[in-house]
N, C-alpha and C positions, 0 to 999 in steps of 0.2 A: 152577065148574071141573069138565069129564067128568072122565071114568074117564080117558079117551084125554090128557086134559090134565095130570092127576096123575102117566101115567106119565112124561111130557115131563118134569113138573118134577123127579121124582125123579132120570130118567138126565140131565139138567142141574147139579142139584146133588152126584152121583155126581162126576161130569166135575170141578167146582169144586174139590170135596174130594183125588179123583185125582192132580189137577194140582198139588196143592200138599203133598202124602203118596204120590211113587208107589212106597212103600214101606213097609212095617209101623211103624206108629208113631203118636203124637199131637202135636198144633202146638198154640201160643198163638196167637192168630192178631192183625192190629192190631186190628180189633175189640175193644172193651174186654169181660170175659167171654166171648167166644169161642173152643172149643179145637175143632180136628178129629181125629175117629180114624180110624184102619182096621186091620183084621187081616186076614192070609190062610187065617186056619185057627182053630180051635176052641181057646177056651184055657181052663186050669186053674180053680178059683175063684180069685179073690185077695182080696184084703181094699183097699176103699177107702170114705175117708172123702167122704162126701156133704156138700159146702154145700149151700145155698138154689139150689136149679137146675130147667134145663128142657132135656130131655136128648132128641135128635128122631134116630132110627133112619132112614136113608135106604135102605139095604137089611142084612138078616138078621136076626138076632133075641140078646138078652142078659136075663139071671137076676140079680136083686137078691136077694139075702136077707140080713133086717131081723130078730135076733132068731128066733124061731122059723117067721115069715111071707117065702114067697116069690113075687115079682114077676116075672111074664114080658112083655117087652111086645119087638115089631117095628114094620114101618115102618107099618104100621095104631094103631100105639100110641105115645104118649109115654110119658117119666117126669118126673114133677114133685115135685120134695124142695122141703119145706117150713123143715124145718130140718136144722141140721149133724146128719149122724147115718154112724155107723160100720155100713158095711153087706160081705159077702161079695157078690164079682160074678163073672160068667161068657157068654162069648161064647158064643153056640152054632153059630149056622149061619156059617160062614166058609170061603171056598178062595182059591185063586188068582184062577181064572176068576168066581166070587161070593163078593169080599171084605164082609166085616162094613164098614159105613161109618157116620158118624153123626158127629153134631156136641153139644156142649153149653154152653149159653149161662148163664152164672152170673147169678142175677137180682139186680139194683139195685134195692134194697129203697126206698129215699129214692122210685124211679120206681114203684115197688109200692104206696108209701103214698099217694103222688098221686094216680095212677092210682083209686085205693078212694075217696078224697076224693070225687074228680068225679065216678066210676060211680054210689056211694052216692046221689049228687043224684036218681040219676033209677033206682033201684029196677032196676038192671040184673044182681045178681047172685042165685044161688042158691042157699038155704044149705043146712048138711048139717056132718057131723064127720067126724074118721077120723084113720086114725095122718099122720102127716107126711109120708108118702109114699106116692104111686098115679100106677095108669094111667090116660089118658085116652085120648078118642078122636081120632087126625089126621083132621083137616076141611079141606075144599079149602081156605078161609079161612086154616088156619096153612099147609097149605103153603105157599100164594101169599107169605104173612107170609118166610116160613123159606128161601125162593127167592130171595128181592129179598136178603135180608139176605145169604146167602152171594154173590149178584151183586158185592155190595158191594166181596166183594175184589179185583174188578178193576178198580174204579176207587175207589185208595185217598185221593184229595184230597176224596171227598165223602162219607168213613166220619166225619169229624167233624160233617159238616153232616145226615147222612140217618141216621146207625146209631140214632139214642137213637129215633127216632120208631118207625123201625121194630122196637125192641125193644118200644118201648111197644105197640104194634100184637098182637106176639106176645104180652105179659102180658097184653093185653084178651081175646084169645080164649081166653086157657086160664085165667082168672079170672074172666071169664062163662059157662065152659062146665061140667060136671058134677062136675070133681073142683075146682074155681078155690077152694073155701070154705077149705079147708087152704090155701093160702095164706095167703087173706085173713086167717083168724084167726089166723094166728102173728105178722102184720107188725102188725096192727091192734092199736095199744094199748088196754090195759084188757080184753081179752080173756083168757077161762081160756089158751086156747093161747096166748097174746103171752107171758103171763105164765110157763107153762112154756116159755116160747121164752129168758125171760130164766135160771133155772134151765141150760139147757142149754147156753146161753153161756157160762156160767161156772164149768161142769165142763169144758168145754173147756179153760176159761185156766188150770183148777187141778187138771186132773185126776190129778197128781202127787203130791197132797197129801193129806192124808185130810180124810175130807167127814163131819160131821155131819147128819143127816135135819134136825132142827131148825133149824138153818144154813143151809139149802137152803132149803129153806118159807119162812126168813124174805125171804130175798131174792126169793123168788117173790111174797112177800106172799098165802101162802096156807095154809091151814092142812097139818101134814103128810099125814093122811089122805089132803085134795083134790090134794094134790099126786102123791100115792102112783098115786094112779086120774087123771088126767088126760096123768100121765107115761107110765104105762103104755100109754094110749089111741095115744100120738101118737107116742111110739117102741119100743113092742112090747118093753120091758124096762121093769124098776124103775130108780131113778137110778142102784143102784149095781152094778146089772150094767151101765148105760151105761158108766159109768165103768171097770167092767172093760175093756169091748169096746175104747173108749178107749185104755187102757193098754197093750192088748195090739197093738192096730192099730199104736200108734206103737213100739212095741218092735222089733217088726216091720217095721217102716221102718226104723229105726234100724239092725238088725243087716245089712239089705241095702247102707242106704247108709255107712256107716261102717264096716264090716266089725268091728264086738266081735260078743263073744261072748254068750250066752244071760243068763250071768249077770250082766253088765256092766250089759246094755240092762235087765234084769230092776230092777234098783238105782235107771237114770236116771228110768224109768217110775213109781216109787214102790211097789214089791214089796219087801217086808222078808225076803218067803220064796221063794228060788230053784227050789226045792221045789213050790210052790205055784203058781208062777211057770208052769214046766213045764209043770204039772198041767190048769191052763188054757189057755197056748195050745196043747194039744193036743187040747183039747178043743173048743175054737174052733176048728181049721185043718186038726186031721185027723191032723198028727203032728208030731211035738218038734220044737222050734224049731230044731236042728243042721239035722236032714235036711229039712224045710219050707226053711230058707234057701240049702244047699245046692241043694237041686231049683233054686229059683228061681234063681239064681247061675248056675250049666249052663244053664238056659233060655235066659238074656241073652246 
């Protein structure tokens, strides 16, 4: 695929996305893990939790930040999360006339672990470490992949029969390609990362609750230390600043979509100190949760 051809595919899949968003907002789309965005203008950071995903920039560009590490990537970049992780995001380059566009495809792990099976056979990938989330490079190859797949939704009687291949298509190139290892080793059982992958999942389910290191380790089946330095590795905090980020991310949702108040959500989240409560999401977000949910409130 040219240069000349990549631009095709982009203002084709612009068009796709357009037609189905001609106005500020994101879709579910039939596609199973498919959602589309767009924006007209540059927006705030906000706070959103990352599944297992592969997030493809059609035009402008957007900011991850993971802990104290920040990710930029546009239509020459993807982003690939490997595991759930509470990250701050932000649009940058957006207008009316060149809206922010972009798609995100939630990855089917069961099609991830297959996938590794068969590749495995034949010595097709290459390895490496790194936190749970990076940039890669767009290769005419995914476009081509990420073209067909948005094509898709216009004719919706054969997204059951063609979408799984062609998602499988897209997981082969960005799991043979430079950053694909982080994947691999968080789905691939018996792995250091699988196994903090299992840790991670189940702060997820309990992150309300208070967590012993020891408790965690065991369920990881690994010792605390390795757990300490592997966690770190792969989501640029300790567990129990995940668990913070966690807490505060949903508290955060909570005061937006249910309308309580600071100290309410502070309680459901598992914060014993209001105080403390405060303390941190201001520190995370930049300012007290009143006027952080207020701003956002007036935005909408």
């Amino acid at each position: 695929m040219a240069i000349e051809e990549m631009e095709f595919a982009r203002r084709r899949m612009r068009e796709r996305v357009e037609m189905r968003l001609p106005n500020e907002g994101s879709l579910a789309t039939a596609i199973p893990g498919l959602s589309l965005y767009r924006r007209a203008c540059p927006m705030a950071p906000d706070s959103s939790l990352y599944e297992p995903s592969f997030a493809f920039i059609i035009s402008g560009a957007k900011r991850v930040i993971l802990g104290g590490e920040t990710y930029l990537y546009d239509q020459d970049h993807f982003l690939l999360t490997a595991v759930g992780l509470p990250t701050i995001v932000q649009v940058l380059d957006a207008s009316i006339t060149a809206p922010y566009v972009s798609f995100k495809l939630d990855i089917d792990l069961d099609l991830a672990r297959e996938l590794i099976a068969e590749v495995d056979q034949h010595g097709g990938f290459t390895e490496g470490r790194g936190p749970g989330i990076a940039i890669g490079p767009v290769t005419p190859e995914l476009t081509s992949a990420a073209m067909r797949l948005l094509d898709l939704l216009d004719r919706p009687a054969e997204i059951p029969i063609l979408a799984r291949s062609i998602q499988r298509e897209i997981l082969y190139r960005v799991m043979t390609g430079p950053v694909g290892s982080r994947l691999r080793h968080s789905v691939q059982v018996g792995t250091q990362t699988n196994r903090v992958s299992t840790a991670i999942r189940w702060l997820r389910d309990h992150f309300d609750q208070p967590v012993r290191i020891e408790t965690l380790a065991d369920i990881a089946g690994m010792g605390e230390s390795t757990l300490h330095h592997h966690f770190r590795a792969l989501t640029a905090m300790s567990p129990l600043q995940y668990q913070k980020h966690l807490r505060l991310h949903e508290a955060r949702r909570i005061m937006i979509a249910d309308r309580v108040d600071a100290s309410s959500a502070a309680l459901r989240v598992g914060y014993e100190s209001v105080t403390q409560f405060n303390r941190e999401y201001r520190r995370l977000f930049g300012t007290p949760p009143k006027t952080d949910v207020r701003t956002i409130l007036a935005l909408g």
